[in-house]
C-alpha positions in Angstrom: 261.6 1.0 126.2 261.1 3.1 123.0 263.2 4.2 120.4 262.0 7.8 119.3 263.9 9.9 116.1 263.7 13.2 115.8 264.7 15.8 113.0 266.9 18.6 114.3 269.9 20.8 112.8 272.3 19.9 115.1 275.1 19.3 112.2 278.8 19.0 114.4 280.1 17.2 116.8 280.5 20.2 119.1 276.8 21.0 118.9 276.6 17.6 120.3 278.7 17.7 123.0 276.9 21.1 123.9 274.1 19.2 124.6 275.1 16.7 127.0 274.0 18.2 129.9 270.8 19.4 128.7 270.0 15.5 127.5 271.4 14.1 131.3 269.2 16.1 132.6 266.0 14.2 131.2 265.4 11.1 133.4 265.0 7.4 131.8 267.1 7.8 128.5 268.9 4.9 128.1 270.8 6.2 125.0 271.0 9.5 122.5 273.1 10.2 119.2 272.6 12.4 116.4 273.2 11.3 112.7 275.3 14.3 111.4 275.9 12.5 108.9 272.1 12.4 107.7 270.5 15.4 105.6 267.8 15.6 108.6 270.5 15.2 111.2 268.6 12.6 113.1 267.9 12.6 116.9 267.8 9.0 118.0 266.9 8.8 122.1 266.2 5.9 123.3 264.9 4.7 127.0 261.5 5.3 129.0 261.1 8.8 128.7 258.8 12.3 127.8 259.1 13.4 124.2 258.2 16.3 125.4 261.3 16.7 127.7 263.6 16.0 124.8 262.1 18.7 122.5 262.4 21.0 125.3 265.9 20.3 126.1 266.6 20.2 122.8 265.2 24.0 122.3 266.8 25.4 125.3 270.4 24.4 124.0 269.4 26.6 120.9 268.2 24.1 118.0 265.2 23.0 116.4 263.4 19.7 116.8 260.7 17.8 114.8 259.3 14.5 116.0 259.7 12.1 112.6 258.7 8.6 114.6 
């Protein structure tokens, strides 16, 4: 299992929630949360997964994503 973070501008809760089904869509994370709270708002997703899959998703729901780790 890994722990990847990524650097987004997801920077609400809502935004979060809007993404839900686009992360339960990605098979093997374990578990996800963004750190509004942090300047970068920080992507954590952790589990056996693509990082590929995650940027994608992450894109779709209308944001932008930066691998940091």
């Amino acid at each position: 299992m890994k722990l990847i973070k990524f650097k987004t501008n997801i920077n609400c809760e809502p935004c979060v929630r809007y993404l839900i089904p686009y992360m339960e869509d990605i098979d093997g994370i374990k578990y996800w949360d963004v750190l509004i709270d942090n300047p970068d708002k920080i992507l954590e997703v952790e589990g056996d997964f693509l990082e590929e899959e995650v940027m994608a998703a992450i894109q779709k729901g209308g944001f932008t994503i930066e691998k940091i780790s």
